[in-house]
C-alpha positions in Angstrom: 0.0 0.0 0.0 2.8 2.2 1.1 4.7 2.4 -2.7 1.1 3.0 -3.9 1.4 6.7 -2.0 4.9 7.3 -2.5 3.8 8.8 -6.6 1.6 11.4 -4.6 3.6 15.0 -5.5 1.7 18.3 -4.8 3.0 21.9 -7.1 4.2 24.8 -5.6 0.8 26.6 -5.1 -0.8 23.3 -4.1 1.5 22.8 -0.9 1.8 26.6 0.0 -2.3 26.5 0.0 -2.4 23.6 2.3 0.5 24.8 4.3 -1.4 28.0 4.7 -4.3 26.3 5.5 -2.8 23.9 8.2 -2.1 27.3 9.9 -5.1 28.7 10.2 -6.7 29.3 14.0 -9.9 28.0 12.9 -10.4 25.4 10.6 -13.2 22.0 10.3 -10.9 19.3 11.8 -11.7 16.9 8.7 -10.6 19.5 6.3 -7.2 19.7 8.7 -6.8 16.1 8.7 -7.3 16.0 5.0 -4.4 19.0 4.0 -2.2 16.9 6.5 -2.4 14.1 5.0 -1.4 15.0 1.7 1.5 16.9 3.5 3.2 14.3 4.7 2.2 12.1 1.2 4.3 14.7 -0.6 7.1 14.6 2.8 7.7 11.0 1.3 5.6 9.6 4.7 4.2 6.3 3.3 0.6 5.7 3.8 0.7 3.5 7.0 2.5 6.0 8.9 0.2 8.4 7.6 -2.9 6.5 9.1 -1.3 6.1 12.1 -0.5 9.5 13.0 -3.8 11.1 11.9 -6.1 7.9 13.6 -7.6 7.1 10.1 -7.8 3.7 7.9 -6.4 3.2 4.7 -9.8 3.2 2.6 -10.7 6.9 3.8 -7.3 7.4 2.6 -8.2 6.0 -1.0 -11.0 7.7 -1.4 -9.2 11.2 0.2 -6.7 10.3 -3.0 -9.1 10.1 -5.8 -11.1 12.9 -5.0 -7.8 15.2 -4.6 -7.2 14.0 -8.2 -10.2 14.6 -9.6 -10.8 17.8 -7.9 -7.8 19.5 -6.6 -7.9 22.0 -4.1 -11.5 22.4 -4.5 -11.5 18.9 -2.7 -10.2 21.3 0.7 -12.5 24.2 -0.3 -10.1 26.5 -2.1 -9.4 28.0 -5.4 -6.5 27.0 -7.3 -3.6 30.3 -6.6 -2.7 30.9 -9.6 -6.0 31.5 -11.0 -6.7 34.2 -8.1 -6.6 37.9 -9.6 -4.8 39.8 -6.9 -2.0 37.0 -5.9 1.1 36.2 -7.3 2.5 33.2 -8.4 4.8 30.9 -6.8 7.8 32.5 -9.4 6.4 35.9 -8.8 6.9 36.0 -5.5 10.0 34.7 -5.8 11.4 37.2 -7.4 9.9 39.9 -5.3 11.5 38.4 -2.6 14.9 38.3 -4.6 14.1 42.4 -5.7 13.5 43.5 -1.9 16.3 41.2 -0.1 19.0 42.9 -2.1 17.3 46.3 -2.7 15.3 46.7 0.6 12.2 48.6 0.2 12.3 52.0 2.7 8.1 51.4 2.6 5.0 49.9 1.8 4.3 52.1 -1.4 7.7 51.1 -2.8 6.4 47.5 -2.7 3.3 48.4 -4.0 5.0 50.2 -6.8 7.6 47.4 -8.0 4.5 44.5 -8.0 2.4 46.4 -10.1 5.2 47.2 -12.6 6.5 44.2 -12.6 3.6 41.9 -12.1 0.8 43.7 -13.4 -1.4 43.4 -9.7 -2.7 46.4 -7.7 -1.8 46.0 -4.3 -2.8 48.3 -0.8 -0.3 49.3 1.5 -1.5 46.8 3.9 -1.7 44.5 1.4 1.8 44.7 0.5 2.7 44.7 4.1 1.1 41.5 4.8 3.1 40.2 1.3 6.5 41.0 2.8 5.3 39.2 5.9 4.4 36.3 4.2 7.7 36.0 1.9 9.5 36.4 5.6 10.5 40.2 5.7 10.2 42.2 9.0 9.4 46.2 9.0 12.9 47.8 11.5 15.6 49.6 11.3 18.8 48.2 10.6 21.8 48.9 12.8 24.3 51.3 12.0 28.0 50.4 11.9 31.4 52.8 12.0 32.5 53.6 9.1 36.1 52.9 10.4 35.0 49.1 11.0 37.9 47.2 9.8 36.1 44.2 7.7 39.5 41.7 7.7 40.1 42.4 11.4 36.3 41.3 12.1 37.0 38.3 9.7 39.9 37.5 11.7 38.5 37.7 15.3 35.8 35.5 14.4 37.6 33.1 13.1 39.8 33.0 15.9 36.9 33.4 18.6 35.4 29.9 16.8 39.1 28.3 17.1 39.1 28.9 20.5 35.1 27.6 21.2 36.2 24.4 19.1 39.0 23.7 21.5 37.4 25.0 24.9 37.9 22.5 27.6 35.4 21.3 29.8 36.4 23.2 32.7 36.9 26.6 30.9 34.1 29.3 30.2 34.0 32.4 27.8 32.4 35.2 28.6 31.9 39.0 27.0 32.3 41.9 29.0 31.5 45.5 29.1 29.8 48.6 30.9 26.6 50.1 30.5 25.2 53.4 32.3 21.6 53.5 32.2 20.4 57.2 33.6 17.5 58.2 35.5 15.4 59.3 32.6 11.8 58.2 31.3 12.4 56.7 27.7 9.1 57.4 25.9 9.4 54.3 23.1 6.7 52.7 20.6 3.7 50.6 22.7 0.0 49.7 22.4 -2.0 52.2 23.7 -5.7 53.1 24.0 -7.1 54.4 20.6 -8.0 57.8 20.8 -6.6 58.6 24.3 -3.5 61.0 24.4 -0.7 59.1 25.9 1.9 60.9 28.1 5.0 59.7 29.8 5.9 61.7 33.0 9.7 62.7 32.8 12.2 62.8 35.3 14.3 65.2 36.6 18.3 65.7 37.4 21.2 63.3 35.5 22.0 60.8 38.1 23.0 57.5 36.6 24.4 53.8 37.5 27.6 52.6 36.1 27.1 49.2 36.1 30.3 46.7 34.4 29.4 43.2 33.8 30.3 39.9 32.1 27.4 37.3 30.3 28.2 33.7 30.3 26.2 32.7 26.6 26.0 29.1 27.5 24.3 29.6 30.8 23.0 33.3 30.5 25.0 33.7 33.4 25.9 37.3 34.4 28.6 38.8 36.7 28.1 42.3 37.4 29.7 45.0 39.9 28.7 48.8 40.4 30.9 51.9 41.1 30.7 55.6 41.1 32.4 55.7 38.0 33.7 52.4 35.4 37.5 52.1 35.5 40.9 49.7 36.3 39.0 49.2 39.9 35.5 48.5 38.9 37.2 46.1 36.2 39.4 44.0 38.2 36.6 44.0 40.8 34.4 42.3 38.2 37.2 39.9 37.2 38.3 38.8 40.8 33.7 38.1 41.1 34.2 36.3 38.5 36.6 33.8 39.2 35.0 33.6 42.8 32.1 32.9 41.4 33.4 29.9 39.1 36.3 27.8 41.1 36.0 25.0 39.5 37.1 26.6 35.8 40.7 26.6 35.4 40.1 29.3 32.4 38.1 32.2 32.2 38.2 33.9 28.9 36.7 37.3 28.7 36.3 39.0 25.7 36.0 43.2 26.3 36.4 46.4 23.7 39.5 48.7 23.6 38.2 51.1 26.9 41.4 52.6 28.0 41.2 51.0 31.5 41.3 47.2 30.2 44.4 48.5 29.0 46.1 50.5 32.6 49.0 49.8 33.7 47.9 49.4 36.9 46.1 46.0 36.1 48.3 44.5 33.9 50.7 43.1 37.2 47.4 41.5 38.4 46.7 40.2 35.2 50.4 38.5 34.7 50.1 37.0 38.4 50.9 33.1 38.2 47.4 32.0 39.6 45.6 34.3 37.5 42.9 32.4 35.8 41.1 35.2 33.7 42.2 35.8 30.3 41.5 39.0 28.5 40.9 39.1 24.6 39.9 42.5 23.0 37.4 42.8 20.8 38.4 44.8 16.8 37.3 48.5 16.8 34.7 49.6 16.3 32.6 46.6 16.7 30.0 46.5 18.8 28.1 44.6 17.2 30.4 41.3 17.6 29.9 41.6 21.9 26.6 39.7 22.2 26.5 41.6 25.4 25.2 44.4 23.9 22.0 43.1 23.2 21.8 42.2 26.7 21.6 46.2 27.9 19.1 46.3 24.7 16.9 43.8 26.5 17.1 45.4 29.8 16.5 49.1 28.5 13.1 47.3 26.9 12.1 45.4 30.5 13.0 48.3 32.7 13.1 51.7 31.5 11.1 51.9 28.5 7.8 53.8 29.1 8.7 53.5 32.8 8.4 56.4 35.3 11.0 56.2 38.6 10.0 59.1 40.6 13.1 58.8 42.3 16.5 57.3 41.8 16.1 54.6 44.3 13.3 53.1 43.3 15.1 53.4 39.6 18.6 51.3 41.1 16.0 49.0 42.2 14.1 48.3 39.2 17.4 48.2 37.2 19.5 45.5 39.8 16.1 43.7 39.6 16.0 42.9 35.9 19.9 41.7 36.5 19.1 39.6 40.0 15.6 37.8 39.3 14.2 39.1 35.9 17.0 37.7 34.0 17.9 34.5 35.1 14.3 33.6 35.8 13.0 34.6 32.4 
């Protein structure tokens, strides 16, 4: 029965219909089972295991087969795709996706502009939005990198930050470092708010700020974190000597930190050379941000804690912040 099944092959619009049907919130149970079944037909599933997963016999399947050849998608209640005014083809789409992912539309009307040029279909700007969902793009703002980034040295730290994860002993840990210095201020930011009802954001006032260095463990999200009046040698040999109290049994701690002048003081450097020293500082290429994951860390914690959030004063603020970095984060 099974090599019977194995000649059942669905087209391009056919499987995207049922795909996009199997993912609907409602849909008749039968019509679900049906879509599924020629699914996992096309998957190469023969037609026992197909029985069994969906609890139905092999003559419902039969008949499910004849019918879907005789009718087609009609059989499920739809309409062929590509005889739909108003969508595009399986190739069409295609290439709008190929246009937009190296020429990235700024907006919607751009979108709308291209598809009708190019495919002859008049599309809304919601419509188009809900297109360049659908063919997997996502409506943001990309991040902005120095100019003086130095491609080659990025190339090579990478490839030398994968060397050393390839070889990483059992009983050593990598970690990336670096401060942040979140200030007592409301941060108005984009939300979901009552239609029709003016929103406000009370501010705050005065400058007074935490300077907070830490050190994120990827593996284990776990961070290492120490606060001072100001980031410097201190505060960062504070955070080192945490951190390999806080991890005895690691004979290597490699932390990864940017080119701040005080990871380079003189003063630090004889505590760094000591014998039983078991911290091991590699710097980061200028410029580069964006290759210390940590960053996205103070990202996250700027969203949880001080976006649209009022502090009326700066202890309830340090709370709220050492909060996010105590419970918030290691629970969540």
């Amino acid at each position: 029965m099974s090599k019977q099944y194995k000649t059942v092959s669905l087209s391009d619009e056919q499987r995207i219909a049922l795909e996009a049907l199997c993912r609907r919130r409602k849909v008749d149970a039968l019509v679900w089972k049906r879509a599924r079944a020629f699914l996992l037909l096309d998957a190469g599933e023969d037609a026992g295991t197909v029985c069994r997963i969906l609890d139905i016999g092999p003559t419902v399947l039969t008949e499910w087969r004849f019918a879907f050849a005789g009718a087609g998608l009609s059989f499920f209640g739809l309409k062929d795709y590509s005889q739909r005014q108003g969508h595009l083809s399986v190739v069409q789409e295609q290439a709008v996706r190929a246009h937009f992912t190296a020429q990235p539309a700024r907006n919607a009307d751009e979108v709308c502009a291209y598809v009708l040029a190019e495919c002859d279909q008049n599309y809304s700007t919601s419509g188009a939005a809900k297109l360049m969902r659908r063919l997997g793009f996502a409506y943001k703002k990309p991040q902005l990198l120095p100019a003086q980034a130095d491609e080659a040295k990025q190339a090579a730290f990478i490839a030398k930050y994968e060397a050393l994860m390839n070889g990483l002993a059992a009983d050593e840990m990598v970690v990336f470092s670096d401060a942040v210095h979140p200030e007592h201020q409301s941060r108005p930011a984009h939300g979901w708010f009552p239609k029709g009802q003016k929103t406000a954001l009370k501010a705050t006032s005065g400058r007074k700020r935490l300077n907070i260095q830490g050190a994120l463990e990827l593996e284990t999200f776990q961070f290492t974190f120490v606060e001072g009046e100001k980031i410097n040698a201190q505060t960062t040999r504070q955070m080192l000597e945490k951190l390999e109290r806080n991890n005895q049994t690691k004979t290597a701690i490699h932390v990864f930190v940017d080119n701040a002048r005080y990871h380079h003081a003189k003063i630090l450097q004889p505590w760094l050379d000591s014998p039983e020293r078991r911290v091991k500082l590699h710097f980061l290429p200028a410029y580069a941000p964006h290759l210390n994951p940590i960053e996205r860390l103070w990202g996250v914690m700027h969203k949880w804690v001080t976006h649209n959030r009022h502090y009326a004063t700066f202890n309830q603020f340090t709370e709220a912040i050492f909060d996010f970095f105590r419970k918030t984060l290691p629970e969540k």
